[in-house]
C-alpha positions in Angstrom: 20.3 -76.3 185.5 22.5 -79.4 185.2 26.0 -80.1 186.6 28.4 -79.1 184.3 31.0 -81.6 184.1 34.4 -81.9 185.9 37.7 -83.1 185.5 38.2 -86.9 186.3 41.4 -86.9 187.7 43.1 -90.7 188.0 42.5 -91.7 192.1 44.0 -94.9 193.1 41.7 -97.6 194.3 43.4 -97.3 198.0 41.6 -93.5 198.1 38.2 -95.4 197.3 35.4 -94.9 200.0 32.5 -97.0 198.4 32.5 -100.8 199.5 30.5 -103.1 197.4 30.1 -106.4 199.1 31.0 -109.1 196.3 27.9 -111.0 197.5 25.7 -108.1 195.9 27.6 -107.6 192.7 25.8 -108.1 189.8 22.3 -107.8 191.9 19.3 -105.5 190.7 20.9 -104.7 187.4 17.4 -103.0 186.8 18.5 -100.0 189.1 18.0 -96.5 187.3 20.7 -93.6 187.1 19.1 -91.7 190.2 18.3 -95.1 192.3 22.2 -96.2 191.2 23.1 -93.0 193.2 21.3 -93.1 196.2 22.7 -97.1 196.9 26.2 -95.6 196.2 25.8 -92.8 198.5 24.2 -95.9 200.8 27.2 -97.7 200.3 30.2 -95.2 200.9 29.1 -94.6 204.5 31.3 -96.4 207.3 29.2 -98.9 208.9 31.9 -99.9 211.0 32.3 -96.8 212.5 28.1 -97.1 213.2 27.0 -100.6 213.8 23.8 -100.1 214.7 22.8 -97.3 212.6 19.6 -97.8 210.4 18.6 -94.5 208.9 21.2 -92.6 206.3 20.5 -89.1 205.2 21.0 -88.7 201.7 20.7 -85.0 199.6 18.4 -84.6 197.1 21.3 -82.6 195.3 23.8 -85.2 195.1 21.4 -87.9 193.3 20.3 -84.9 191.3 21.8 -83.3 188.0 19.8 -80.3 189.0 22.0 -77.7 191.0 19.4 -74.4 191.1 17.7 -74.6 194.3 14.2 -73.3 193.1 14.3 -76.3 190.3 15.0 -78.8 193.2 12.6 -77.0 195.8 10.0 -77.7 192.7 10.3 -81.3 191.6 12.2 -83.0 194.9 9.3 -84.2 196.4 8.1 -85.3 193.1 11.5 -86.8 192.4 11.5 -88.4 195.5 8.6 -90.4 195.7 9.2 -91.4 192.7 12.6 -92.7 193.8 10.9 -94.7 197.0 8.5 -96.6 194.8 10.8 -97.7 193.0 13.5 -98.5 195.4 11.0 -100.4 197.5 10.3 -102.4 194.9 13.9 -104.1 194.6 14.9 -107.3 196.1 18.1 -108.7 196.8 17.8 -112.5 197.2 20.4 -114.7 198.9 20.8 -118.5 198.1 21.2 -121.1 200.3 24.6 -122.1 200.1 25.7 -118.5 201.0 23.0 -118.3 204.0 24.3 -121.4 205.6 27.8 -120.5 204.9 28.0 -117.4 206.4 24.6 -116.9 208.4 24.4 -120.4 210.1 21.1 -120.4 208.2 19.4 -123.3 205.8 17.0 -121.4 203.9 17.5 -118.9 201.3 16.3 -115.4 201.7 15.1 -112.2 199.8 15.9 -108.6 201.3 13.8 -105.3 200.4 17.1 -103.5 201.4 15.1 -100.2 202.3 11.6 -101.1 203.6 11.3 -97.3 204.8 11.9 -93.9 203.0 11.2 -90.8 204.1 10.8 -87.1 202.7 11.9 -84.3 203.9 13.9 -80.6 204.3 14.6 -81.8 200.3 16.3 -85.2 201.4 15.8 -88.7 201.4 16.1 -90.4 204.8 16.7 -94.1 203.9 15.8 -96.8 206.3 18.2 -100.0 206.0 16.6 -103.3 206.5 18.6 -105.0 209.8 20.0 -107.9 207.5 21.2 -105.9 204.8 23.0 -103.7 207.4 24.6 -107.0 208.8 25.7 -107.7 205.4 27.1 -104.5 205.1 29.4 -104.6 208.1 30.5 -108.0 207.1 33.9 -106.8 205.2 35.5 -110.3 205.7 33.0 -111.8 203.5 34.5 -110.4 200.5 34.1 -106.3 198.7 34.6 -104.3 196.1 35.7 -101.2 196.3 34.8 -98.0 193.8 35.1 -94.6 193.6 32.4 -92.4 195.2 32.6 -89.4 193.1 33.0 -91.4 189.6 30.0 -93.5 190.6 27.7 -90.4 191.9 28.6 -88.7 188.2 27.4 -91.6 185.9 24.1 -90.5 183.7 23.8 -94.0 182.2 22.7 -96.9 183.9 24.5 -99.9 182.9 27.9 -96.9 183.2 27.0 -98.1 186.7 26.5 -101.8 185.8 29.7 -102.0 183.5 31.9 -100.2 186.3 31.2 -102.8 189.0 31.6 -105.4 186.5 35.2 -103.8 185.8 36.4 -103.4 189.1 35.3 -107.1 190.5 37.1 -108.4 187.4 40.2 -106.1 186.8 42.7 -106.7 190.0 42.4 -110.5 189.1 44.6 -110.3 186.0 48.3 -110.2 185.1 47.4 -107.8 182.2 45.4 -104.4 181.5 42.4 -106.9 179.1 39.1 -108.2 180.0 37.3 -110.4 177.8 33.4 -110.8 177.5 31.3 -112.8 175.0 28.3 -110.1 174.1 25.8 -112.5 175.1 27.6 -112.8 178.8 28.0 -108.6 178.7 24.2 -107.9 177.3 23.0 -110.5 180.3 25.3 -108.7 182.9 24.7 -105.3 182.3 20.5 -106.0 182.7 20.2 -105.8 178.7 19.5 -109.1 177.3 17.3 -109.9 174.5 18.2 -106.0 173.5 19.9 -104.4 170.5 19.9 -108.3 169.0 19.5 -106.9 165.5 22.3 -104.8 165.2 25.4 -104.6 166.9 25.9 -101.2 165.9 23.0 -99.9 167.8 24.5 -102.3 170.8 27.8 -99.9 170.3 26.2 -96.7 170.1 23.9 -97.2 173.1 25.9 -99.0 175.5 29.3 -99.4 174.2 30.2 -95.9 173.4 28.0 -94.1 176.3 30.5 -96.1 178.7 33.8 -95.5 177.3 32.7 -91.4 177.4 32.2 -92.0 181.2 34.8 -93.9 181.9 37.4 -91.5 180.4 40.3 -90.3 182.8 39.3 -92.8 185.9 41.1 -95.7 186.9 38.8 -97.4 184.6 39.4 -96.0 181.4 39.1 -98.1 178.2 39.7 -98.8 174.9 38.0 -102.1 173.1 38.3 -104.1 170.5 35.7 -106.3 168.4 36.1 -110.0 168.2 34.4 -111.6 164.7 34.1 -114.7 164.0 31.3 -117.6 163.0 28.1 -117.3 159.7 28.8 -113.8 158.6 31.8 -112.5 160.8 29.6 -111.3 163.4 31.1 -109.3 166.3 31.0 -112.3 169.3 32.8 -110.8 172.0 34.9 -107.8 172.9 38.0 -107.6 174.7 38.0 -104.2 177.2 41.8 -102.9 177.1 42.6 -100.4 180.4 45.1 -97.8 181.0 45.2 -99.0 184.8 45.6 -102.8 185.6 46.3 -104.7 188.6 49.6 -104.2 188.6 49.4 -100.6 188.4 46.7 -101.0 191.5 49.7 -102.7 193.5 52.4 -100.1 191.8 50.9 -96.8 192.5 49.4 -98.1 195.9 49.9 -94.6 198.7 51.6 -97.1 201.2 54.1 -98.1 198.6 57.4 -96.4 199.4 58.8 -94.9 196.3 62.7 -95.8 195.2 64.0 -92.4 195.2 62.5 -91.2 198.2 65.5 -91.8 201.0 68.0 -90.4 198.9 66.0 -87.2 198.2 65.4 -87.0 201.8 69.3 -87.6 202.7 70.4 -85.0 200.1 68.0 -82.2 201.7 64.6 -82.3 200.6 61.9 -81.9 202.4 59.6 -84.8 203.8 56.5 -82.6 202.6 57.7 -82.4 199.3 59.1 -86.2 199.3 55.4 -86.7 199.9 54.3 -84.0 197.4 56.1 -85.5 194.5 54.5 -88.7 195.0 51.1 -87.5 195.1 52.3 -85.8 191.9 53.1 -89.0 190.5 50.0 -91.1 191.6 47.4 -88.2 190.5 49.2 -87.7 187.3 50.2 -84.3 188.0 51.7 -82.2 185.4 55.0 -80.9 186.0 54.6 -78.5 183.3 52.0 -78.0 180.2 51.6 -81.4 178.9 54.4 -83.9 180.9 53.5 -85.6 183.9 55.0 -86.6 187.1 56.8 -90.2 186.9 59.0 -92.0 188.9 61.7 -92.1 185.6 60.9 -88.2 185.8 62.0 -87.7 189.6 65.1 -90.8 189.6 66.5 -89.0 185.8 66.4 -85.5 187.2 68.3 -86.6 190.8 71.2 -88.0 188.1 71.3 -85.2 186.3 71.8 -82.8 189.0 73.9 -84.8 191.0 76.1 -84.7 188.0 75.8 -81.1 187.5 76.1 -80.5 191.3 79.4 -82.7 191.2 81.0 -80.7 188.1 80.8 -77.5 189.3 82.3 -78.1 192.7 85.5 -79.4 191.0 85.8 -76.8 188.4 86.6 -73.3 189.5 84.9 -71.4 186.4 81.8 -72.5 187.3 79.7 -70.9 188.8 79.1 -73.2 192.4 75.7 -74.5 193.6 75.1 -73.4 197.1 72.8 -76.0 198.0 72.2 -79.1 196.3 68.5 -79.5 197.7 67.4 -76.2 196.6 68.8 -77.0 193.2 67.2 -80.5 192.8 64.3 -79.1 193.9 64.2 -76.9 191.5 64.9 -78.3 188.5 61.9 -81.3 189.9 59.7 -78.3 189.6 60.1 -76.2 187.3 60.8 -79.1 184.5 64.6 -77.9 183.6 65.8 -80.6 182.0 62.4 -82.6 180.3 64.0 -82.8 176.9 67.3 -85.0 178.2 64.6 -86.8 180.5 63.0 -88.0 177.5 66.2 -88.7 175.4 67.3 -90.8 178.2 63.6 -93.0 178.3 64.1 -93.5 174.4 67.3 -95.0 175.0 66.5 -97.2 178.3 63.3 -98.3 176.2 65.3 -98.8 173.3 68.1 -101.1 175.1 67.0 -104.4 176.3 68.7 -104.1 179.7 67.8 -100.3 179.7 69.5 -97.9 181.4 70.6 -98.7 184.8 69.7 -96.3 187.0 70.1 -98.1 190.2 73.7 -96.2 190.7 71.7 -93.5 192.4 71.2 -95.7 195.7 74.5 -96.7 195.9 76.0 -93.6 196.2 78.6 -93.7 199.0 77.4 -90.0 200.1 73.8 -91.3 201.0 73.2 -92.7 204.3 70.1 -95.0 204.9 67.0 -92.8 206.6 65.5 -94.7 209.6 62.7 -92.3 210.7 61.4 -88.9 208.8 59.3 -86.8 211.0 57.8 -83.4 210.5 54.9 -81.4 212.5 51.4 -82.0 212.4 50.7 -78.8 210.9 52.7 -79.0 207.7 50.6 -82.5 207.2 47.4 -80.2 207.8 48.9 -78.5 205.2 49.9 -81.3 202.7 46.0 -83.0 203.9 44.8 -79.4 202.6 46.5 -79.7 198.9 45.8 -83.3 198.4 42.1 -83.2 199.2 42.0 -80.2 196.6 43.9 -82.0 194.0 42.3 -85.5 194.1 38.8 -84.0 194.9 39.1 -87.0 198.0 37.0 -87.0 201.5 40.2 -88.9 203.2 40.5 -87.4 206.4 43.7 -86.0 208.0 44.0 -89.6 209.7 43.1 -91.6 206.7 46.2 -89.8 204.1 48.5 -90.7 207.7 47.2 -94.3 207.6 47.2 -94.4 203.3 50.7 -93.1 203.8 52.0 -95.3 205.6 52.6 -92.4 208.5 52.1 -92.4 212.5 50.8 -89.7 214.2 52.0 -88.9 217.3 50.4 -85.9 219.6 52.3 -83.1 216.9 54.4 -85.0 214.9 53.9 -87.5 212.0 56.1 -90.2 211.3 57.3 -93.0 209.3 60.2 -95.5 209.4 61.7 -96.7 205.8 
């Protein structure tokens, strides 16, 4: 029985738990699917946390597309040894320049990064050689980071290839575009000399098969086919993303959000301050079909200010009783999407846009200094997120993402 497939929702790079050390990109692009799995599983550990751990455990089931335990009980072992011969067999080699650099050493070196591998109660016990652990812990040598679940769901091998390529490339540009010549690609995604005759086959089989991976991650992509030269042949492609580096910084958890002190002045609650811009950076829906934005939360505060405003001055009106209940609300439950959207046409159309800056300067709002609210409603909020996002971040990671202190049973933040 296979996994059935899930939906990708869009985590930000900040939530990532797998650290690739830049030294190693671009190593063993020979790596199958199932070997591909058991290095990221390898790799998402915290060796900080265990310096001097050797031996990682890692489930047959999550390498695995199986999920019926009688198929796994009758092929694991199988599987398995399989898996150790051929993971014994790769080498990571070192040159000499980054040896003496970094190690103090003047010869270069090759590492069979898992000498040992063991079999049993239908897992893979992975023994780490000592100097690909060191290399591992050294995280001021340079990493990249990628998403464990994203990574763990790949079923092509150069999906795995292409991504790492991506993410070691894509915070380095002002722009969402990566350009590769299809010799460079072929040679770094561990496919040279292959689909030479036809570029079409070179689209179906590796082209294509990424981009259907690669849908709804931080990753996602659209390309485009650059001719030129004796017949117009394609000669490179340019990758175009939905997420660039820009975004990366944007949409960063830590980043404190425009709106967020004069939500929290006018009543709302810090949960749902905190709520709404999880909303935003998962790409939330706030009803069928419209998403969370911040134009979406800073257009609907004007509105209901306004609204608020009216109907205290006119009599026939019927009055608002509180102005936080109200915003909340109409944040929620999507009142007023239509004049949202009318209001985005016109700042897009306008060159200076619309300025909608007027809503900090409102002489009713006083700056926040400190927002506090128990450790249990963060229990809570942990709760929600982890089963939005599908994320492993623990209680004290989201605190630490979000930029939040806890203190015995509070959790705070200055802005």
């Amino acid at each position: 029985m296979a996994k059935s497939s899930s939906v990708k929702v869009i985590r930000h790079p900040a939530e990532y738990s797998v650290f690739q050390p830049n030294v190693l990109l671009g190593k063993n692009t020979e790596m199958n699917v199932t070997e591909a799995r058991v290095y990221t599983c390898i790799l998402s550990e915290n060796h900080k946390l265990e310096p001097e751990r050797l031996i990682y455990e890692v489930p047959y089931d999550k390498i695995s597309d199986m999920t019926d335990l009688e198929d796994i009980q009758r092929v694991a072992a199988r599987e398995i040894s399989r898996i150790s011969d051929s993971l014994q067999r790769r080498v990571f080699k070192l040159d000499k320049e980054f040896m003496k650099t970094h190690f103090g050493s003047n010869f270069p070196i090759s590492i069979t990064p898992f000498p040992t591998l063991e079999y049993r109660n239908l897992s893979l016990f992975v023994h780490l050689h000592p100097s690909f652990k060191h290399i591992l812990l050294r995280i001021d040598l340079g990493f990249t980071k990628g998403e464990n679940q994203l990574l763990l769901s790949f079923k092509h091998s150069v999906s795995h290839r292409m991504y790492w390529l991506i993410r070691s490339e894509q915070w380095k540009f002002k722009g969402n575009k990566i350009n590769f010549s299809v010799d460079e690609l072929k040679k770094k995604l561990g496919v040279e000399g292959q689909y030479d005759g036809r570029f079409d086959n070179f689209k179906k089989f590796v082209l294509e098969p990424m981009q259907e991976e690669f849908k709804g991650s931080w990753v996602d992509f659209d390309y485009n086919l650059i001719k030129g030269g004796k017949g117009a042949k394609v000669i490179s492609i340019d990758f175009v993303f939905k997420s660039d580096w820009e975004m990366e910084i944007e949409l960063n958890l830590r980043t404190p959000r425009r709106w967020e002190k004069i939500l929290l002045d006018k009543g709302i609650k810090e949960t749902d301050v905190v709520r709404f811009r999880i909303s935003i950076i998962q790409k939330t829906e706030v009803t069928s079909g419209y998403i969370w934005s911040d134009f979406y939360v800073e257009t609907v505060y004007r509105i209901a200010f306004d609204e608020y405003a009216k109907s205290q001055k006119d009599e026939k009106r019927k009055n608002i009783l509180s102005f936080a209940n109200f915003l909340y609300k109409a944040l929620t439950e999507g009142w007023w999407i239509e004049e949202v959207e009318r209001r985005r046409e016109l700042a897009n159309k306008s060159k200076a846009g619309i300025n909608q800056t007027n809503m900090f300067n409102d002489k009713a709002a006083r700056p926040v200094q400190c927002i506090s609210f128990s450790i249990d409603e963060f229990r809570e909020l942990h709760k929600e997120f982890k089963g939005t996002s599908k994320s492993k971040m623990t209680l004290e990671e989201l605190a630490v993402s979000f930029g939040y202190t806890i203190k015995n049973d509070r959790v705070e933040k200055t802005i």
